[in-house]
C-alpha positions in Angstrom: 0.0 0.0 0.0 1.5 3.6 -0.9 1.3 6.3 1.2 -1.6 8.1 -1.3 -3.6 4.7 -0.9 -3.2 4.7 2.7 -4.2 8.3 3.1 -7.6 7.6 1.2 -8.1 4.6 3.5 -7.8 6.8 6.7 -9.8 9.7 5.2 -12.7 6.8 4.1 -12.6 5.2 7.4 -14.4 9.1 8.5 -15.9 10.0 5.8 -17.5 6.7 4.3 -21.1 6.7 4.4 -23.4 3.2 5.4 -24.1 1.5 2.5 -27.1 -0.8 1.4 -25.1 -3.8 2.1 -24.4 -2.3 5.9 -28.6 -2.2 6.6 -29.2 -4.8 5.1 -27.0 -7.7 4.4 -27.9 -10.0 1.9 -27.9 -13.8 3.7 -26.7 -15.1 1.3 -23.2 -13.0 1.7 -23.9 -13.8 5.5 -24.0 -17.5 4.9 -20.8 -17.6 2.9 -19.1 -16.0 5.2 -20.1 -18.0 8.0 -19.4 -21.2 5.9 -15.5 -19.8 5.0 -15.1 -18.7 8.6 -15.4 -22.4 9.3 -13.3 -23.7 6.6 -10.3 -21.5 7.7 -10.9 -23.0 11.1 -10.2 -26.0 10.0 -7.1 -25.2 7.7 -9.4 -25.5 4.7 -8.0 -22.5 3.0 -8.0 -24.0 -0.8 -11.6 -24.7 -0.7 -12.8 -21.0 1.0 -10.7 -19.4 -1.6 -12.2 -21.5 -4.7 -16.0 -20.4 -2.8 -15.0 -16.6 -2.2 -13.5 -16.3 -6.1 -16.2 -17.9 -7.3 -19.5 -15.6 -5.4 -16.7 -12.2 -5.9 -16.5 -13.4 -9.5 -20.4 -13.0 -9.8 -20.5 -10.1 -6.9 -17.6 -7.9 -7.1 -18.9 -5.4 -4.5 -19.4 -7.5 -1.6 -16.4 -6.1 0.4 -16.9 -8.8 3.2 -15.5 -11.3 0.2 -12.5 -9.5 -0.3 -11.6 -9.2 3.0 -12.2 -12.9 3.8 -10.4 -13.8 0.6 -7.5 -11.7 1.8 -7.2 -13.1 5.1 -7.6 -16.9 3.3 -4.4 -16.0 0.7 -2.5 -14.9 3.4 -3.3 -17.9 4.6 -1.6 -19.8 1.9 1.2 -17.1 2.1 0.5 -16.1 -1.0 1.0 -12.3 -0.1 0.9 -10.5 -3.5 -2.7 -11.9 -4.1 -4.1 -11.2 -0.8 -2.7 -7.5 -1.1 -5.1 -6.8 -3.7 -7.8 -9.1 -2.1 -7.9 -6.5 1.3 -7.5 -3.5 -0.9 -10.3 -4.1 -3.1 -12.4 -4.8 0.1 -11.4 -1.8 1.5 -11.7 0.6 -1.6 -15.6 -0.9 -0.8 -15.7 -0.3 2.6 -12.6 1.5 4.4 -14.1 1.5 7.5 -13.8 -2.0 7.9 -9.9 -1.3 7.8 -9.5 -3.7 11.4 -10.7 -6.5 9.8 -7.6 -6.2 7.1 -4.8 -6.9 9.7 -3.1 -9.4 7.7 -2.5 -6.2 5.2 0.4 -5.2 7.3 2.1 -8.2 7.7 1.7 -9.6 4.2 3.8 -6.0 3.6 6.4 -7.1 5.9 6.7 -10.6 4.4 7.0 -9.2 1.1 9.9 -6.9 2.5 7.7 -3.8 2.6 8.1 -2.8 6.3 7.7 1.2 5.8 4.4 0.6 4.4 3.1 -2.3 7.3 4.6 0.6 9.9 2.2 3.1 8.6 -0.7 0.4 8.4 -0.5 -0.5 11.7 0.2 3.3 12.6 -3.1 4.3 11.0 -4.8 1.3 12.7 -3.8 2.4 16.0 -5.1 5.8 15.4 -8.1 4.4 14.5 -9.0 2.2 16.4 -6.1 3.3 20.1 -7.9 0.6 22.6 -7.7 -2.4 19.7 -5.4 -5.0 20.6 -4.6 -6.3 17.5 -3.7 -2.9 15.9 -1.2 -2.3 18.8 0.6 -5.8 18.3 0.8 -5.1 14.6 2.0 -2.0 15.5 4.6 -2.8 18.0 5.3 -6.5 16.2 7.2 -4.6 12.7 8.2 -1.8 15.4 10.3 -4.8 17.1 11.4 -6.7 14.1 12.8 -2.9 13.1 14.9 -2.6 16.4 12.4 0.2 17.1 12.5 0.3 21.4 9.0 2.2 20.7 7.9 -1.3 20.2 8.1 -2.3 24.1 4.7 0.5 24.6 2.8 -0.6 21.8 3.2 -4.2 23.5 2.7 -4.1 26.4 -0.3 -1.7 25.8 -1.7 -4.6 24.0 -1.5 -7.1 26.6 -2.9 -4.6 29.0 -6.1 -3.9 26.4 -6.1 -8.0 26.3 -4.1 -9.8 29.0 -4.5 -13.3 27.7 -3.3 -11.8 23.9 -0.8 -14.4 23.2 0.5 -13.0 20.5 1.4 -9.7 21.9 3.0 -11.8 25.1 5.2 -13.3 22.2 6.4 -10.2 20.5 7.4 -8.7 24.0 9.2 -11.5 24.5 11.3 -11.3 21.3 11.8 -7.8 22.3 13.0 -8.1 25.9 15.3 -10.9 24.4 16.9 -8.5 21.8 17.8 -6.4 24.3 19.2 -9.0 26.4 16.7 -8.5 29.4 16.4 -12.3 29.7 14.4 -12.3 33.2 11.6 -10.1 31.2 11.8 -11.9 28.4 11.2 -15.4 30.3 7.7 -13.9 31.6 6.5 -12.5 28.8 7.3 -16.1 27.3 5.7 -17.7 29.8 2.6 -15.7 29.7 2.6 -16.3 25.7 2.5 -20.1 26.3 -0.8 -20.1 28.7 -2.2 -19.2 25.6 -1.0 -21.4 23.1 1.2 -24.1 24.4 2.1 -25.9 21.6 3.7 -23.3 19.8 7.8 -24.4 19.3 9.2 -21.4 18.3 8.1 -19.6 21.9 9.6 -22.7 23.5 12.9 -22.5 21.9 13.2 -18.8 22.7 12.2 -19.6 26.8 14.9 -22.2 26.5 17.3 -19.6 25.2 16.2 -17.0 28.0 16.9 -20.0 30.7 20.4 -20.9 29.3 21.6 -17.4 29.7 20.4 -16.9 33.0 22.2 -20.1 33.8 19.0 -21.9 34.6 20.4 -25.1 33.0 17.3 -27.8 34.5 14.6 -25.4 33.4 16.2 -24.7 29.9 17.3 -28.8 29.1 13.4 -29.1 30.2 12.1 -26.4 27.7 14.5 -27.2 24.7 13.0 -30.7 25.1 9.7 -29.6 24.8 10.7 -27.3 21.4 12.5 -30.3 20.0 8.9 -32.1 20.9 6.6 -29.8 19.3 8.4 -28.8 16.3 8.7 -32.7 14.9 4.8 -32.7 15.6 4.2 -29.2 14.2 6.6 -30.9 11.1 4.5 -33.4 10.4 1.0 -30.9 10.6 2.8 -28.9 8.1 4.0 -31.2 5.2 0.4 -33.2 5.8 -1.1 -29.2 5.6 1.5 -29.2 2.3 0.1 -32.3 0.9 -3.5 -31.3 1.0 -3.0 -28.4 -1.1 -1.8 -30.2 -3.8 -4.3 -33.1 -3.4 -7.2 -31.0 -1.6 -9.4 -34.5 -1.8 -6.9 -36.5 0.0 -9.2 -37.3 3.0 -6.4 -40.3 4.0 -3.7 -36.9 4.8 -6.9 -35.2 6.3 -7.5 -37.4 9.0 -3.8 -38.0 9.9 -3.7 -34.3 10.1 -7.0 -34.5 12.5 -4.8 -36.9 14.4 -1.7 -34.7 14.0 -3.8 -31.8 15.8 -4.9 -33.7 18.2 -1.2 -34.7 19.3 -1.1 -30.9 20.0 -4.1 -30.6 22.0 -5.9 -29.0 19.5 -8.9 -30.9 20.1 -11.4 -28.3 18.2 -9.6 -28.3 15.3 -8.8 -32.1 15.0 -12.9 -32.5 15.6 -13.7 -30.8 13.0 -11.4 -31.9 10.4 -12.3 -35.5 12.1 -16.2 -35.1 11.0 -15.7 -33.9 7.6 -13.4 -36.5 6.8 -16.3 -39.3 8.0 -19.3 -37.1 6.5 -17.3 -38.8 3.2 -15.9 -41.7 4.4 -17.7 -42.9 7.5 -15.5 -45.9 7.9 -12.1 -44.2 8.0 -10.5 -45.4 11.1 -8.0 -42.8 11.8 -10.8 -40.4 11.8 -12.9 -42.3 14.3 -9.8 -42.5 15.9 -9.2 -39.3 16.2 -13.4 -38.5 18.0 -12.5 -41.6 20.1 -9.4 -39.8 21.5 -10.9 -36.6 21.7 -13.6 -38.0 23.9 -11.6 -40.2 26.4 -10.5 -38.7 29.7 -7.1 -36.9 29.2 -4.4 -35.8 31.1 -3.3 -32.8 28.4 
């Protein structure tokens, strides 16, 4: 995004006017939506993006579209694409800039981090008390070496103290700056959140070592080393369903794969639509078998 098309986007986030679509949503948009929700829930990205092309194909104005569509490519990390995807969404609707966060960081993947700073810095203007705008914010402030990162942060976490995310960031920062104790809480914090996640692991093991808290960081390194051959595996099965998306045998050992990670929901779901087409696949009915037993996770 250029600075001109970010200036229009802030001016249209005041100015913009409710449209027909705002009163009165059309339920069929409504039920798309609701149905693509679902499918990225499940890591379905291929098929919400063939349904979104095909309705934005037909309805070019529904702005909801684009912005789903975006968030699905991004997804995929196929950045270029999604770029256009939230633009076109918000050249529709600017005020519905929040729901475009994935903008700024497909910017920074594609080396662009000038224009995801000034995203995220419009966000926040918008929207000073949204959580997600500050980690976006303060997340390309940190990777920048920017120490003005550290208050974007740790205002997130106090607009959302359970915001993993924003735990995470701090963390990284603190740890650039070699304040390992800080660091180690803000890691910990991230991983009441989301547990399974390696690369946070890693990091606390690093944060441990250096404060020459050797049990503690063998323990933690163990438990990176853990999750990252499980997380391995979700992603080449992830991998091989987007070149096969009918391969329901790599679905339900990715259900399974999930569920290793104690992401129950997700392996569920994935689980059921595997059996709604196969109701004898065993790894499936494995997988609601396991995720209905007593467990210790």
């Amino acid at each position: 995004m250029n600075v001109l098309a970010l200036g229009v986007l802030v001016a249209g986030w005041w100015t913009a006017s409710p449209t027909a679509q705002d009163a009165d949503p059309r339920p069929a948009r409504a039920a798309l939506v609701a149905d693509c929700v679902g499918l990225l829930k499940l890591d379905e990205t291929g098929a919400a993006i063939a349904r979104l092309e095909t309705q934005l194909r037909a309805d070019r104005e529904f702005a909801d579209g684009w912005l789903l569509l975006g968030n699905a490519l991004y997804l995929e990390k196929r950045y270029g694409a999604a770029i256009r995807a939230f633009e076109a969404g918000l050249r529709l609707e600017p005020r519905k800039a929040p729901l475009a966060l994935s903008l700024g960081f497909c910017h920074f993947e594609l080396g662009h981090a000038d224009d995801a700073e000034r995203f995220f810095a419009a966000l926040v203007e918008l929207q000073p008390d949204n959580p997600k705008a500050r980690y976006g914010y303060g997340f390309v402030l940190g990777k920048r070496g920017a120490p003005e990162a550290i208050a974007q942060l740790e205002r997130a976490v106090q607009l959302d103290p359970k915001y993993w995310r924003a735990h995470d960031a701090l963390g990284d920062v603190r740890f650039d700056r070699g304040e390992f104790a800080i660091a180690e809480a803000s890691y910990r914090e991230a991983l009441r959140g989301e547990g399974w996640r390696p690369s946070t692991w890693y990091r606390l093991g690093l944060c441990l070592q250096r404060q020459k808290k050797r049990t503690e960081a063998t323990q933690a390194l163990a438990k990176y080393r853990e999750l990252n051959e499980l997380v391995t595996r979700v992603d080449g099965l992830r991998t091989r369903l987007s070149a096969e998306p009918a391969d329901d045998v790599a679905r339900a050992q990715l259900a399974n794969a999930w569920l290793d990670l104690g992401q129950s929901a997700k392996a569920v779901g994935l689980a059921r639509l595997v059996l709604s087409r196969d109701p004898t696949n065993a790894v499936a009915l494995g997988v609601l078998a396991r995720a209905d037993a007593p467990t210790d996770r």
